[in-house]
C-alpha positions as CSV (number, residue, x, y, z in Angstrom):
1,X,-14.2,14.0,-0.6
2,X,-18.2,13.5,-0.4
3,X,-18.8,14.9,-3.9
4,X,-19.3,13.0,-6.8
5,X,-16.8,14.0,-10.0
6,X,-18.8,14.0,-13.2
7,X,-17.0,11.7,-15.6
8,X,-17.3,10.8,-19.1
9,X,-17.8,6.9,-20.4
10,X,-14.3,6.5,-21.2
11,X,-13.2,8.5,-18.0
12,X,-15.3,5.8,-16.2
13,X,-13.5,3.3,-17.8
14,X,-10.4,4.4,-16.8
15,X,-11.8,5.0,-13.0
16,X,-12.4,1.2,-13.0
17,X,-9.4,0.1,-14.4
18,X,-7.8,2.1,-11.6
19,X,-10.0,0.9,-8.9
20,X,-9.0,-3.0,-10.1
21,X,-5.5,-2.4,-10.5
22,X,-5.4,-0.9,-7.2
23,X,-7.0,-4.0,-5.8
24,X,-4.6,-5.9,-7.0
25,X,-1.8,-4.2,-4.8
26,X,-3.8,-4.5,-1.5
27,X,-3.4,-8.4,-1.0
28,X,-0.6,-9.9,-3.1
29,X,2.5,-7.6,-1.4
30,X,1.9,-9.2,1.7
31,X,0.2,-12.8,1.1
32,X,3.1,-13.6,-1.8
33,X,5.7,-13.3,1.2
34,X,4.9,-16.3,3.6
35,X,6.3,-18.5,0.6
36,X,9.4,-17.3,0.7
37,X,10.1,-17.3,4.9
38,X,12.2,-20.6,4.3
39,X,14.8,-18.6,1.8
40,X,14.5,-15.7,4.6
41,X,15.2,-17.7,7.5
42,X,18.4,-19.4,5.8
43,X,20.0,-16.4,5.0
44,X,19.1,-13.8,7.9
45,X,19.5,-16.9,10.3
46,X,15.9,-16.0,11.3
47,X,14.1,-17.9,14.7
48,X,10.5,-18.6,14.2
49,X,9.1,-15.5,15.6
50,X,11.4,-13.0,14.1
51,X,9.7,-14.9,10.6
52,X,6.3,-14.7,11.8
53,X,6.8,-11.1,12.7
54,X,6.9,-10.5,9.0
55,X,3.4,-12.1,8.2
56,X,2.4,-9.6,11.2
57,X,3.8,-6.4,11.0
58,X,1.6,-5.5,8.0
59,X,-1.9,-6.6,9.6
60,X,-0.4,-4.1,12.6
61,X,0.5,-1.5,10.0
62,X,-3.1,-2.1,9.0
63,X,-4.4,-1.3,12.4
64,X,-2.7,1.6,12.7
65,X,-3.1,3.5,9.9
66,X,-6.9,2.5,8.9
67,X,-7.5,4.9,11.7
68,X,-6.0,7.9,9.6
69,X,-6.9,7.4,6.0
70,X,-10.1,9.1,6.1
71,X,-8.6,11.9,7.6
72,X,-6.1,12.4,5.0
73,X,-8.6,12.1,2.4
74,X,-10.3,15.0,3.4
75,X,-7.0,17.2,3.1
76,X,-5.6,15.3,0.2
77,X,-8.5,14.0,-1.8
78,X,-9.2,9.9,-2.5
79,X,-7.7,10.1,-5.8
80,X,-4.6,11.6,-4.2
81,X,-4.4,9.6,-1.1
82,X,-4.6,7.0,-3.3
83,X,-1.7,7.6,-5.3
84,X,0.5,8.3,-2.4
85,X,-0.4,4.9,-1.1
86,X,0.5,3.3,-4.3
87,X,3.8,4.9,-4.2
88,X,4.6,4.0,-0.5
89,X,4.1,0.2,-1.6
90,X,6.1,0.8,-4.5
91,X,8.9,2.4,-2.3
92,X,8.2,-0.5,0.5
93,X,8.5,-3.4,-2.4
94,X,11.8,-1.8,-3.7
95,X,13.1,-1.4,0.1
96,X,12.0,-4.7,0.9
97,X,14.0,-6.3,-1.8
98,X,17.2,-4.4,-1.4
99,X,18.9,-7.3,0.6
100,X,19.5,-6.1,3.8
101,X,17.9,-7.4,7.2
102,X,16.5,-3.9,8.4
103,X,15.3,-3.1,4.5
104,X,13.2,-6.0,4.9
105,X,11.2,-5.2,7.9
106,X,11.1,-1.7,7.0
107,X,10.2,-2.5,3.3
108,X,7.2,-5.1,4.9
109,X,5.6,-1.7,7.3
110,X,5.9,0.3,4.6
111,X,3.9,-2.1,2.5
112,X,1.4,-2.6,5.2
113,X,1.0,0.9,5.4
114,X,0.0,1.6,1.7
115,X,-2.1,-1.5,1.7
116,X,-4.0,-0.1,5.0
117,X,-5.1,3.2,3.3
118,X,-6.2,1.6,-0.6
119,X,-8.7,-0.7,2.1
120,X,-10.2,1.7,3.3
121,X,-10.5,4.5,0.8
122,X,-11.3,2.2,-1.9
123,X,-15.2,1.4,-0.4
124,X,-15.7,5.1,0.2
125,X,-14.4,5.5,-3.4
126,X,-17.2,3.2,-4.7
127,X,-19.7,4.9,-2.7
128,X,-19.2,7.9,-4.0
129,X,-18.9,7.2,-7.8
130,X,-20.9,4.2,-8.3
131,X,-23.7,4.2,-5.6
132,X,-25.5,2.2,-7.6
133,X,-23.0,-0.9,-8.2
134,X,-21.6,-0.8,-5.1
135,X,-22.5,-4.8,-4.6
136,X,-20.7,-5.7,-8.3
137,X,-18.0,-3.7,-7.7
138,X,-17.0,-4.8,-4.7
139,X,-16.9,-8.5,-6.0
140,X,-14.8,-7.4,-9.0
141,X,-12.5,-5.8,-6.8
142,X,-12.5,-8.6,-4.2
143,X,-11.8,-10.9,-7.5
144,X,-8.9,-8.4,-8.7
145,X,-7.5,-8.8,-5.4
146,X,-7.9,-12.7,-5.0
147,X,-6.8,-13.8,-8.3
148,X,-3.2,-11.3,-8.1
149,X,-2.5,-12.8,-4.3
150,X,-3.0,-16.4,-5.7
151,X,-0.8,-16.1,-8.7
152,X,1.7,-14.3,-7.0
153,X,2.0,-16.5,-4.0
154,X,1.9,-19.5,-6.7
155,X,4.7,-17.6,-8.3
156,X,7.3,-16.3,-5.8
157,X,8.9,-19.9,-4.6
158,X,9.6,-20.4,-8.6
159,X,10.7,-16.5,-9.4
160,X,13.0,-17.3,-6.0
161,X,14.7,-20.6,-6.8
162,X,15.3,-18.7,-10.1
163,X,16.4,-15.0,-9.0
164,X,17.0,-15.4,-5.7
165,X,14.2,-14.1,-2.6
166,X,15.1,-10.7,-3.5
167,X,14.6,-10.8,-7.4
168,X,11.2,-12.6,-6.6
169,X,9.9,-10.0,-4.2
170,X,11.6,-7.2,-6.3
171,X,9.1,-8.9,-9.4
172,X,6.1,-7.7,-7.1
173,X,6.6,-4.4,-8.1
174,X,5.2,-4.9,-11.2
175,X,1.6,-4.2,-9.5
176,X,2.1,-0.9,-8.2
177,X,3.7,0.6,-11.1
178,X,1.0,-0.6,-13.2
179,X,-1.8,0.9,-10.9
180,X,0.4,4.3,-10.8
181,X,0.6,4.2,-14.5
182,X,-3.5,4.1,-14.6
183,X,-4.0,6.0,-11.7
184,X,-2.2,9.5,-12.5
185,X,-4.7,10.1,-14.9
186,X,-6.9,10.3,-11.6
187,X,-5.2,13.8,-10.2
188,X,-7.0,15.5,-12.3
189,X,-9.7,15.6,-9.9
190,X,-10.2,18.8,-7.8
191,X,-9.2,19.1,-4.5
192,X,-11.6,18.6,-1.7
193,X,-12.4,21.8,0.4
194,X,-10.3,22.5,3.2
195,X,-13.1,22.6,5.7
196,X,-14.0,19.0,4.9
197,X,-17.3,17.0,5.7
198,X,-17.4,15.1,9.4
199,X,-17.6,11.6,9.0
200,X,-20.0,10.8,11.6
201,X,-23.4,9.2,11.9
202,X,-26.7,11.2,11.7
203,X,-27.0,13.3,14.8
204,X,-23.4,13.8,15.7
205,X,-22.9,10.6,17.0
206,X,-19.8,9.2,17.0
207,X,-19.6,5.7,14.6
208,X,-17.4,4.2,17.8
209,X,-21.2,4.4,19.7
210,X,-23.6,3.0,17.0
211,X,-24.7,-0.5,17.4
212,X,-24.8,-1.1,13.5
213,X,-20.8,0.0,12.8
214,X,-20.0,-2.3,15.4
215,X,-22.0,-5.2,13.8
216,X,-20.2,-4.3,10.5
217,X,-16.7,-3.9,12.3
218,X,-17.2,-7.2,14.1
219,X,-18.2,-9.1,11.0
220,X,-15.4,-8.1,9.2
221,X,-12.7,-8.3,11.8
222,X,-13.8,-11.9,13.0
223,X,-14.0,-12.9,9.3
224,X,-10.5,-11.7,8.7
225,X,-8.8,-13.4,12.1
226,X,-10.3,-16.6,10.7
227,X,-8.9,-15.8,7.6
228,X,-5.2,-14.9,8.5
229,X,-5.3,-18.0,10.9
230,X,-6.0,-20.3,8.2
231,X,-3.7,-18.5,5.9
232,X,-0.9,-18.5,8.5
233,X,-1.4,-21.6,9.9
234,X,-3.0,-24.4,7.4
235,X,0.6,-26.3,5.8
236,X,1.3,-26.6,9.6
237,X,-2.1,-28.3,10.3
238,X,-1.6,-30.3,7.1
239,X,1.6,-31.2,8.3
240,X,0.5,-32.3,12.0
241,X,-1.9,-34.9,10.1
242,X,0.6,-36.7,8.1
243,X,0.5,-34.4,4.8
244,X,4.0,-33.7,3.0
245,X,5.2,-30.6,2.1
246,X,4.6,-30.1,-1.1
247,X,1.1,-31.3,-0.8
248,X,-0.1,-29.5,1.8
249,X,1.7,-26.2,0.0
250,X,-0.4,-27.2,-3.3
251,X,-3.6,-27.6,-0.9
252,X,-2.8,-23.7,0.5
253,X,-2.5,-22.4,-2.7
254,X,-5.9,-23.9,-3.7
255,X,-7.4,-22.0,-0.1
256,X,-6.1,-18.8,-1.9
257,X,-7.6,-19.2,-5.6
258,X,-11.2,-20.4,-3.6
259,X,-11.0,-17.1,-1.6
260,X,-11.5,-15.2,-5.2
261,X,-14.3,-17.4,-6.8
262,X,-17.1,-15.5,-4.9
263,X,-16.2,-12.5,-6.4
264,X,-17.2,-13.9,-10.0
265,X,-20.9,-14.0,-8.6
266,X,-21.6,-13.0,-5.2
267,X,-21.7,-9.1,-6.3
268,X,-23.8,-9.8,-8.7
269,X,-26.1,-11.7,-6.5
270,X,-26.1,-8.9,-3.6
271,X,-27.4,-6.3,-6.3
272,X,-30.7,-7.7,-6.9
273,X,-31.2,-8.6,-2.8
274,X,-31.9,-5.6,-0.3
275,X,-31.3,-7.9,2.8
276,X,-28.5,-10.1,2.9
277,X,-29.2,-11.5,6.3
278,X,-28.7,-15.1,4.8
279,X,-26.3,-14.6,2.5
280,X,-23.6,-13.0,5.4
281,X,-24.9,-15.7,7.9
282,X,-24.1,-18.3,5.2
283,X,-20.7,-17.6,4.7
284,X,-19.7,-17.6,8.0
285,X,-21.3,-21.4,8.3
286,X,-19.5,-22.4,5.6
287,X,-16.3,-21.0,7.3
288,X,-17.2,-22.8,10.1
289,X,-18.2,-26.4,8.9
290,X,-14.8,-26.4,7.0
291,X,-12.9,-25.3,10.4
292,X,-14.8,-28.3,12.0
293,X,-13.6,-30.8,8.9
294,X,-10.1,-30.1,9.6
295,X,-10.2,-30.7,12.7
296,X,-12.1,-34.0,12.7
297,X,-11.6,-35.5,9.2
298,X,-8.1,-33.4,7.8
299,X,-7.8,-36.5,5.2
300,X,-10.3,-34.4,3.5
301,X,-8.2,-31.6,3.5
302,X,-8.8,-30.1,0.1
303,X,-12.7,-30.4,0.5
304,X,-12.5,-28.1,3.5
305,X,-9.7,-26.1,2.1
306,X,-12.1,-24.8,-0.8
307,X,-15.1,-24.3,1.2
308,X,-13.0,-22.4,3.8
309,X,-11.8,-20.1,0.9
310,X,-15.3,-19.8,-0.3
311,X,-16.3,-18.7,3.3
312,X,-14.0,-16.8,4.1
313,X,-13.6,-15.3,1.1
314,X,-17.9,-14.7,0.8
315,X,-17.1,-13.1,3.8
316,X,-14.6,-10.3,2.9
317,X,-17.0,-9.2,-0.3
318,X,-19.7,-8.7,2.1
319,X,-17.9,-7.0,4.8
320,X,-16.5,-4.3,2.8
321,X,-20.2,-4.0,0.8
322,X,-22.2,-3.6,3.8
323,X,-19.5,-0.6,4.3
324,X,-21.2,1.5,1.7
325,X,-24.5,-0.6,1.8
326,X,-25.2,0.9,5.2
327,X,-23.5,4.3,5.2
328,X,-25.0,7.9,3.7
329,X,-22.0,8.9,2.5
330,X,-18.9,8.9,0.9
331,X,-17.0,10.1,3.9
332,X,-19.4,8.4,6.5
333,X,-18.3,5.3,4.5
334,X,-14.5,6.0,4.6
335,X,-15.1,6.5,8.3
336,X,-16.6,3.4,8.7
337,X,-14.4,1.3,6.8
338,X,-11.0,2.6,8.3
339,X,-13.1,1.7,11.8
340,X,-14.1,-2.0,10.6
341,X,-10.3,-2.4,9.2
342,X,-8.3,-1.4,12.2
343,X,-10.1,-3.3,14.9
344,X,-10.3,-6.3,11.9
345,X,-6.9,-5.9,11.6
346,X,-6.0,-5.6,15.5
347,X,-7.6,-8.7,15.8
348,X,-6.5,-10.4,12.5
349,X,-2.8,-9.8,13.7
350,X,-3.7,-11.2,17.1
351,X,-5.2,-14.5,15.5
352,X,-2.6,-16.7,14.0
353,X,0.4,-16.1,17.1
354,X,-2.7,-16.6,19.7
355,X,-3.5,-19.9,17.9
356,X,0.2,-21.1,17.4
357,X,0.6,-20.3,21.2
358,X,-2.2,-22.6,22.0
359,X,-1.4,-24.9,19.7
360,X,2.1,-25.1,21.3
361,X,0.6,-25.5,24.5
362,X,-1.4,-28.4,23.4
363,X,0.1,-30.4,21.4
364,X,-2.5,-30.6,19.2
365,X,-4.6,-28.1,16.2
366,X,-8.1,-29.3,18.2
367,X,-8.5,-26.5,20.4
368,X,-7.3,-23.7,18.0
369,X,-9.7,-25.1,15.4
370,X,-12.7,-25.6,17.7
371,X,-12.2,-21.7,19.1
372,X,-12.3,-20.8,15.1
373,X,-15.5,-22.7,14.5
374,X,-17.0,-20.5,17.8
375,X,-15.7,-17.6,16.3
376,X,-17.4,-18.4,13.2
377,X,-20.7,-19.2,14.5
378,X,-20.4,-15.7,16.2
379,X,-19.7,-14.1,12.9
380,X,-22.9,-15.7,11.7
381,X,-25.1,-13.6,13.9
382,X,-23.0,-10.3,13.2
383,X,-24.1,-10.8,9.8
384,X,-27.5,-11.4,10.8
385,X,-28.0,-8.3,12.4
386,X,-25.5,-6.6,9.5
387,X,-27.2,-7.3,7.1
388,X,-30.7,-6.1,7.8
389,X,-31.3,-3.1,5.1
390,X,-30.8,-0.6,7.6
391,X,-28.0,2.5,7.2
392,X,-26.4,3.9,10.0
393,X,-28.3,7.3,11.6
394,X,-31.6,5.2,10.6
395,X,-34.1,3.5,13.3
């Protein structure tokens, strides 16, 4: 899994093709379903938290299997594991769609589960075949992923009133057979040795007990609860100020699309800086200032809507680059990233029903908001001491 394949310039081109068409499968699966709960709910008589349970069961699938993707890229290979996943969300989207109550649940883990391992083996994929553009990558991948969830999300109320929930979900599959299609030509690569590499920091110490993996993991699970709580939970806030519908739906969709504009730039940017103390610390402010707006001025909902995308979203990009920024190695980076994206996820899935819960005991978004804006200002110094150009093993 560690070595590096030599590749021709058009078998590079193909690599990256692959590595954007498989971005574009690890957000819009799950994000593009939230649209659609309404058309769920009517016709599977759903309560409120068997709905929500489908926004969550992915972010637990995520937990779960991050754990175990490095592992089966040492037996399988990352180009291998990497198919496999594609084909579990292709079999999950197909499931999902089939109409029945326990197809769509099922369908959703199944999903979750294929997203969960493309997260974490795509970093480690990066690090091993383009140490050198690991920063630009990772934007164009977070970009991939941003601008596919956006149109897709913008997408599946239309594709439903017109084919139904299932023919609109079913339409999702689109992405995975794509990234198969690219991707097959990836087998080709040989088959890691059954002996495998150890995936541990310098010295035989475990990841689990190094201060800087836990700086990275908390950056980027802290970042993501933020995130899933304003994904989950922002027409609702709209809504408790006065907003309708349809505007605050509009004003969501813009959140999503402001999520992928750092990608345009900010790998670009991180390439040419070795310490991106300020940038990671600046994203997280940003993410906290808009929490802050919607909570005392939600008139201005749009305003905060975009800068909370361009937090959050600044946030993602340099959470999964300071994966291979401060790693030695392709599995060391797999390691870390399947680390960073379980407790991330564990504590993304937690977010939004912890919020709603004290939102419901409240009466009011204040509280929720204001413990986001602390959470925030704690992500701030995570990236502070993340982004020091340091690597793990390293005084």
């Amino acid at each position: 899994m560690g070595t590096s394949i030599h590749r021709t310039a058009g078998g590079k081109a193909l690599l990256l093709a692959g590595i954007l068409l498989i971005a574009a499968n690890l957000r819009a699966p799950f994000t593009g379903l939230p649209p659609l709960l309404d058309f769920l709910e009517g016709d599977f008589q759903l309560g409120t938290t068997a709905a929500s349970a489908l926004t969550t069961l992915p972010l637990l699938a995520f937990a779960v299997v991050s754990p175990l993707s490095a592992g089966m890229a040492r037996v399988l290979g990352l180009e291998r594991t990497l198919f496999v996943a594609l084909a579990v969300i292709t079999g999950g989207i197909t499931l999902r769609s089939a109409g029945s109550l326990w197809g769509l649940y099922a369908g959703t883990g199944l999903i979750g589960m294929g997203i969960a391992v493309g997260n974490v083996l795509l970093p480690g994929l990066i690090k091993r075949d383009f140490p050198r553009h690991i920063a630009a990558l990772t934007g164009a991948y977070a970009l991939s992923m941003g601008v596919a969830a956006a149109l897709l999300s913008g997408l599946a109320v239309p594709m439903a009133e017109r084919w139904g929930w299932s023919g609109s979900l079913l339409a999702f599959i689109v992405l995975p057979l794509a990234a198969l299609a690219v991707w097959v030509w990836q087998l080709k690569a040989p088959a890691p040795q059954a002996s495998g590499q150890a995936a541990s920091a310098p010295g035989g110490s475990s990841l689990w007990r190094t201060g800087l993996a836990w700086q990275v993991t908390l950056f980027f699970g802290l970042n993501s609860t933020i995130y899933y709580v304003g994904i989950g939970w922002l027409p609702a806030i709209l809504a408790d100020a006065g907003m309708s519908a349809e505007r605050a739906g509009s004003v969501h969709g813009v959140l999503q699309f402001a999520t992928a504009v750092p990608g345009l730039v900010l790998g670009f940017l991180l390439r040419h800086i070795h310490d991106q103390r300020l940038p990671a610390a600046g994203s997280a402010l940003m993410s906290a200032v808009a929490l802050l707006g919607l909570a005392m001025v939600p008139q201005l909902a749009l305003v905060w809507s975009v800068l909370f995308g361009l937090g959050t979203g600044s946030g993602i990009i340099m959470g999964l680059t300071f994966i291979g920024l401060r790693t030695t190695s392709a599995p060391q980076a797999a390691a870390l990233s399947g680390m960073a994206q379980c407790i991330g996820y564990l504590l993304a899935a937690a977010g939004p029903p912890v919020m709603g819960a004290l939102h419901d005991a409240q009466g009011s978004w204040q509280m929720p908001l204001g413990i986001c804006v602390m959470l925030a200002l704690v992500i701030a110094a995570m990236g502070m001491l993340a982004g020091r150009e340091r690597r793990i093993g390293q005084p």
